[in-house]
C-alpha positions in Angstrom: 16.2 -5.1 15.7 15.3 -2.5 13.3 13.6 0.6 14.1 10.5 1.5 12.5 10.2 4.8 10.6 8.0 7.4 12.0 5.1 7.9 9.9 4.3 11.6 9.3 0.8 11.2 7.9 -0.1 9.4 11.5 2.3 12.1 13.4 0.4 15.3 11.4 -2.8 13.4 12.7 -2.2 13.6 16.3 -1.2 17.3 16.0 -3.8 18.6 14.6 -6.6 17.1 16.6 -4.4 17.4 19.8 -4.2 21.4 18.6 -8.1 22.0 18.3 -8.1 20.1 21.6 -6.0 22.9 23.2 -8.0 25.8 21.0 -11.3 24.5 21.9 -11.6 25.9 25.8 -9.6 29.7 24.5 -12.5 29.5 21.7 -15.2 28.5 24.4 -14.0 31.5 26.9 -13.9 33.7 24.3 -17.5 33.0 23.1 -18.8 32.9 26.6 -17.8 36.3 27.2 -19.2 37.8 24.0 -22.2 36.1 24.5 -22.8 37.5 28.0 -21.1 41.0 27.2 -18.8 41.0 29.8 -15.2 40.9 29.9 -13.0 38.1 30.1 -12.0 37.3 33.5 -8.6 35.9 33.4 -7.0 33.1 32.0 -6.6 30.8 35.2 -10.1 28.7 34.1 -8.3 28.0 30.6 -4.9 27.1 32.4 -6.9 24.7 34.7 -8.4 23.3 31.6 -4.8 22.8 30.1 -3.5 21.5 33.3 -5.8 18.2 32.6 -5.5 17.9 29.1 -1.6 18.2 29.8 -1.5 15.2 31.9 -4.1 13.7 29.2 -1.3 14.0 26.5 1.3 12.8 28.1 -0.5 9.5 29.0 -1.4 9.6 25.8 2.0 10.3 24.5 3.3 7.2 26.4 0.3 5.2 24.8 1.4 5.9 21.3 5.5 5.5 21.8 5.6 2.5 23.8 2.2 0.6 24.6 0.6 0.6 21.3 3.1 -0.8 19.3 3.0 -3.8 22.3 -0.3 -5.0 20.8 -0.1 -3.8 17.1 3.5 -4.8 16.4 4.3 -7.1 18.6 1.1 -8.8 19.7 1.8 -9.3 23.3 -2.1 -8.3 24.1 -1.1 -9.6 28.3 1.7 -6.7 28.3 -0.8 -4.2 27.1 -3.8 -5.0 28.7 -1.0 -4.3 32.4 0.3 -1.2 31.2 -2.9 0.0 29.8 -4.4 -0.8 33.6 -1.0 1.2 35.1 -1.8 4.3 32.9 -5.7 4.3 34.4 -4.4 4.1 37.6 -2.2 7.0 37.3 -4.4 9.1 35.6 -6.8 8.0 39.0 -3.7 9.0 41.3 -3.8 12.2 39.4 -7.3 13.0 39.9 -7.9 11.9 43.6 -4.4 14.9 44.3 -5.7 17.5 42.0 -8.9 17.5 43.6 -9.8 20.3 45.8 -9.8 19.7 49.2 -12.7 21.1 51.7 -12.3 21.6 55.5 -14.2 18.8 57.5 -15.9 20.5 60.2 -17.2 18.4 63.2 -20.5 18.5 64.6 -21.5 19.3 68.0 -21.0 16.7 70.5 -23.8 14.6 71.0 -24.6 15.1 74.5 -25.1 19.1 73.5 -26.8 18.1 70.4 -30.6 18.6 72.0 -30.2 21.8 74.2 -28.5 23.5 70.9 -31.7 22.2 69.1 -33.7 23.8 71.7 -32.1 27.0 71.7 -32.4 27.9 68.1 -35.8 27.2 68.2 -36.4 29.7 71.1 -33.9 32.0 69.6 -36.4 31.4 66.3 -39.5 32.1 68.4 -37.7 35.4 70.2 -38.1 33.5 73.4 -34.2 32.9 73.6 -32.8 33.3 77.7 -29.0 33.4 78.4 -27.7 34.5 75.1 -28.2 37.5 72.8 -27.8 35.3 69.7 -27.4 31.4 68.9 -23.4 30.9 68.0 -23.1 31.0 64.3 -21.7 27.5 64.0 -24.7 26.1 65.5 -26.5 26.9 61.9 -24.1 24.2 60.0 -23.5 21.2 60.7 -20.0 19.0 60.1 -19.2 18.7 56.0 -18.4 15.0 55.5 -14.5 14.6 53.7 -15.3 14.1 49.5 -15.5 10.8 48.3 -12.4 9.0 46.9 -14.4 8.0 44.0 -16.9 10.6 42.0 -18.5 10.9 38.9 -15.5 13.1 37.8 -13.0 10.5 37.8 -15.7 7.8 35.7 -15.8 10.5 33.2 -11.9 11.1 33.5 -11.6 7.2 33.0 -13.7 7.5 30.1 -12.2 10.0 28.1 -8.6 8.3 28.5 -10.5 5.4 27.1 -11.7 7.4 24.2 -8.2 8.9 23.8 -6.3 5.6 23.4 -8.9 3.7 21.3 -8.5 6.5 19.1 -4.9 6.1 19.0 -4.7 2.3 18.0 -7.6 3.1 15.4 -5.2 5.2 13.9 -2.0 3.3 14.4 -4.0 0.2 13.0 -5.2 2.8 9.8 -1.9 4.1 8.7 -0.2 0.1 9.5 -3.0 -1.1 7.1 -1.6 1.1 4.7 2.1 0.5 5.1 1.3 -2.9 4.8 -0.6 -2.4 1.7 2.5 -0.8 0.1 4.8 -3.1 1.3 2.6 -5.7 -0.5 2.5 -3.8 -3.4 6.1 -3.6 -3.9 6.5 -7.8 -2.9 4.4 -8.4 -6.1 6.3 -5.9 -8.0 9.3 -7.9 -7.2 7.8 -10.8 -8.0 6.7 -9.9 -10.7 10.0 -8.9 -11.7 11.5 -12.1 -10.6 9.4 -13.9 -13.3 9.9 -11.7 -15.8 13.5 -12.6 -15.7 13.3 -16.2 -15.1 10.9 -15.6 -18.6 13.7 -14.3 -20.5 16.4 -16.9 -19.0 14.5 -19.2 -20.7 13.1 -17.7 -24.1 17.0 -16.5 -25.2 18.4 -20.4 -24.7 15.4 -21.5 -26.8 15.3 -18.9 -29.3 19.3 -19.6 -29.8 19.0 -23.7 -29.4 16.9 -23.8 -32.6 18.7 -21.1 -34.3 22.2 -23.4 -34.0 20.1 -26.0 -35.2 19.2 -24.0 -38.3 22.9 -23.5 -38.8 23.7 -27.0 -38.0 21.4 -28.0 -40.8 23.5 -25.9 -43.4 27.0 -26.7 -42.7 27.2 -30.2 -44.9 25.3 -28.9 -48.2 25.8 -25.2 -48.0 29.1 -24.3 -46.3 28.8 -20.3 -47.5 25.5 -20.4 -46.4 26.2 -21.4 -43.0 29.4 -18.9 -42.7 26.5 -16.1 -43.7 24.3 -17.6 -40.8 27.0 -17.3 -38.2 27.5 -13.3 -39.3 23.6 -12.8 -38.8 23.6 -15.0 -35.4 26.0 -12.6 -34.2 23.9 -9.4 -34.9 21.1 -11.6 -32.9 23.3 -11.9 -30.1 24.1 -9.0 -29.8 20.7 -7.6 -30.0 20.1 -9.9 -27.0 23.2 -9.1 -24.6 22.8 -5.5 -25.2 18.4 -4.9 -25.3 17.0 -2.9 -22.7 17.5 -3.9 -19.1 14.1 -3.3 -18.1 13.4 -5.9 -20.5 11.7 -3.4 -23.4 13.4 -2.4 -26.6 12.2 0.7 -29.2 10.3 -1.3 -31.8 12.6 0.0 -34.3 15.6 -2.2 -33.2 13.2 -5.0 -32.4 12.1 -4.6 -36.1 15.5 -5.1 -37.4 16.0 -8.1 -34.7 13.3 -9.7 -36.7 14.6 -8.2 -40.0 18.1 -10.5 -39.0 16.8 -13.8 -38.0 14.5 -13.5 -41.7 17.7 -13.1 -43.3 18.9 -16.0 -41.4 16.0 -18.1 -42.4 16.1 -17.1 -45.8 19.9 -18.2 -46.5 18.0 -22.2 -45.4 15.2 -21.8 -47.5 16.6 -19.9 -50.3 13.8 -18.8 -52.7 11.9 -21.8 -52.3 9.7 -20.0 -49.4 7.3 -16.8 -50.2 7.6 -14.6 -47.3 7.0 -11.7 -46.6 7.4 -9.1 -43.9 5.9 -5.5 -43.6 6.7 -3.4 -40.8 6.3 0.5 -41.0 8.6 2.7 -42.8 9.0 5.5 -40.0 8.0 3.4 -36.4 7.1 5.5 -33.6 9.9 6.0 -30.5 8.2 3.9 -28.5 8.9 0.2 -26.7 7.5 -2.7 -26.3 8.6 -5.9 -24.8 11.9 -7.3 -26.5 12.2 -10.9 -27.5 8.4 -10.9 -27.9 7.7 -11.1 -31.3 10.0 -13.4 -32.3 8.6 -16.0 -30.7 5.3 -16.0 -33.2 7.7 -15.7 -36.1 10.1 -18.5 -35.1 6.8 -21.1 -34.8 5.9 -19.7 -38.1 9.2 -20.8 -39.6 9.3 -24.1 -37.5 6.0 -25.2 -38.4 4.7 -23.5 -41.8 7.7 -24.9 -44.0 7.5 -27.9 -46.1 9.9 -28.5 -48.6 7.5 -30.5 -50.6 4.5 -28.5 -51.0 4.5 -24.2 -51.5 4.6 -22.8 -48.8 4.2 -18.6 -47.1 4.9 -16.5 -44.6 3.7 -13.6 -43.9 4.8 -10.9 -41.3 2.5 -7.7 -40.6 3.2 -4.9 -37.9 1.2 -1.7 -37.5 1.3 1.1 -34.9 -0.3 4.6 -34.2 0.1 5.9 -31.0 -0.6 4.2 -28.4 -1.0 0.3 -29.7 0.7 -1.7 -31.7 -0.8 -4.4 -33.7 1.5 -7.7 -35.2 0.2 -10.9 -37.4 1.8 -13.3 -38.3 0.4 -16.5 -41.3 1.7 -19.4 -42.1 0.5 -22.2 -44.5 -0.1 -25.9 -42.9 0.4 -29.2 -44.9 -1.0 -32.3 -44.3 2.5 -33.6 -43.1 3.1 -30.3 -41.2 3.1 -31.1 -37.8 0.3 -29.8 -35.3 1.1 -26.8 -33.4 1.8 -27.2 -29.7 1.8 -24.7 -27.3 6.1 -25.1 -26.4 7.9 -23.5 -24.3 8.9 -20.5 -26.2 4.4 -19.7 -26.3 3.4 -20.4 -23.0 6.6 -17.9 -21.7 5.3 -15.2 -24.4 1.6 -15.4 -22.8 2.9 -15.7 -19.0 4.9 -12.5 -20.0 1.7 -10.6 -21.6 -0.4 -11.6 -18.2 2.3 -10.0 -16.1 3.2 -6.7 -18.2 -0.6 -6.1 -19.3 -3.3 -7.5 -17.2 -6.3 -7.3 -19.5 -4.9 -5.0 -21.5 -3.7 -6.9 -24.6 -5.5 -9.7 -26.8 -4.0 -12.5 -28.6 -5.9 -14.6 -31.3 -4.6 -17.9 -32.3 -6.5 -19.3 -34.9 -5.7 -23.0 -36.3 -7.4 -23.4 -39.9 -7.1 -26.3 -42.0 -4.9 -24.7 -44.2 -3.2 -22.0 -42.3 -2.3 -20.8 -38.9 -2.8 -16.9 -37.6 -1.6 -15.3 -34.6 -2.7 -11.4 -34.3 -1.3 -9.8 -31.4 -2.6 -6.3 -29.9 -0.8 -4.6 -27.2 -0.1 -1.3 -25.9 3.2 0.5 -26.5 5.1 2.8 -24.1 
């Protein structure tokens, strides 16, 4: 079994209010005798004072180490409820010893009880015979032995009560907040988690239709296709070696999408106007890699026709903090409709998870094109 960590924040806690416990009666003595301009008279109240409060702390002590964590951490509320009983009676025992203990002196007999009446009331009249004066134990009677249970001890009881409700409060506070954090980092790892299962699947799609782009030039343009294999390799290795945290410096994810135009122009030849415009100088900054190309590849995929002109066009601006990224294509009447694949629904899982609320994507479907404007922030 694992031991838990000691938490400092809960450890500093206990120390300080356990120091202004022990400060308080000094401050009080020292405040008492300023008040009644006399000097102090000895330390031996103040060590009484620390006597309790040392026994106090150490019930305390084996409170926080061993019976708290019984109900917090393990939840066996029977096994605390006993020990929690044990430490009242010993702090009981410990009252009932440290109390002080008073001399129990008897009355007088009972047969003697009425002439001893009658002689201090002569002796109280002056009209006392046989004696010169009543015997001084005569003037008080028998002290009865204290009682075993006082309003000491019910305040004693009470205090301890305090003391350890004060501890699980905050045990429970600072295990609140652990679990918070532990929380915290299991989404974070989640998170994670599906980011990569994301990516497993966008670079198999993004590649699947690429081959299939080659495949479709290796019977009528046999240079063309060897051209297409040199630019799939720049793509792959974009994609084995991009950032492992799973963003790239727009710069290199620029000429990613520079590489797979190229590619799509050796298909298309000059047939196709498109056009791309990404900024001359970009910024250092990242953004999420294998991103954009997923708006570009749909624009390819579903904004060609071989029979009717057809556009694309490719538009990226940044400052410093946001980047903004559009991408238009033309639609035909035989164009088939776009549908939200695979390679889409991963790009807007992947925006929810890196950016919350803090991104907007506009798809609009016209009659005669299709837009996609992306705005997210770069790092």
């Amino acid at each position: 079994m694992t031991k838990r960590p000691i938490n400092r924040k809960e450890t500093l806690v206990y120390i300080v209010l356990w120091a202004a416990l022990f400060i308080a009666p000094i401050a009080s003595h020292y405040l008492h005798g300023t008040t009644d301009h006399t000097p102090m008279n000895g330390w031996h109240e103040v060590f009484d004072i620390w006597k309790s409060y040392a026994f106090f702390l150490i019930l305390f002590l084996i409170h926080n180490i061993f019976l708290a964590p019984l109900l917090i951490y393990k939840r066996k509320t029977l096994a605390y409820i006993l020990s929690t009983l044990c430490l009242v009676g010993m702090l009981i025992a410990f009252q009932c010893q440290s109390r002080p203990k008073e001399p129990f002196r008897p009355g007088p007999p009972v047969e003697h009880a009425t002439e001893m009446q009658n002689d201090m009331e002569l002796s109280e009249a002056g009209q006392y015979h046989g004696h010169d004066a009543p015997p001084p134990h005569i003037k008080h009677p028998g002290k009865r032995p204290p009682l075993i249970w006082g309003e000491q001890d019910v305040v004693g009881v009470i205090i301890l009560i305090l003391l350890l409700g004060m501890n699980l409060g905050v045990k429970l506070y600072f295990k609140s907040e652990d679990d918070m954090k532990s929380l915290h980092e299991l989404e974070r790892k989640n998170l994670e988690q599906q980011l990569e299962v994301l990516k497993y699947q966008i670079n198999p799609h993004f590649l699947m239709n690429t081959l299939n782009n080659i495949h479709a030039l290796v019977d009528f343009n046999p240079e063309g296709a060897k051209e297409s294999i040199v630019e799939l390799s720049k793509l792959l290795r974009h994609i084995l070696y991009k950032g492992d945290n799973g963003f790239l410096s727009i710069d290199k994810e620029i000429k990613f999408i520079n590489h797979y135009i190229r590619l799509m122009r050796i298909r298309y030849s000059d047939t196709i106007d498109i056009e791309a415009t990404f900024p001359e100088y970009p910024p250092d900054r990242e953004i999420p890699s294998l991103m954009l190309i997923t708006f570009v590849e749909n624009a390819f995929k579903h904004g060609i026709s071989y029979k009717h002109p057809s556009f694309i066009k490719i538009n990226m601006t940044t400052d410093d903090n946001r980047m903004q990224f559009t991408v238009a294509n033309s639609k035909h009447p035989s164009t088939p409709e776009h549908k939200e694949g695979i390679g889409l629904a991963n790009v807007k899982k992947r925006l929810d998870i890196l950016f919350g609320d803090d991104y907007q994507l506009d798809i609009i479907d016209g009659d005669d094109t299709y837009d996609v404007c992306l705005n997210i922030p770069i790092r």
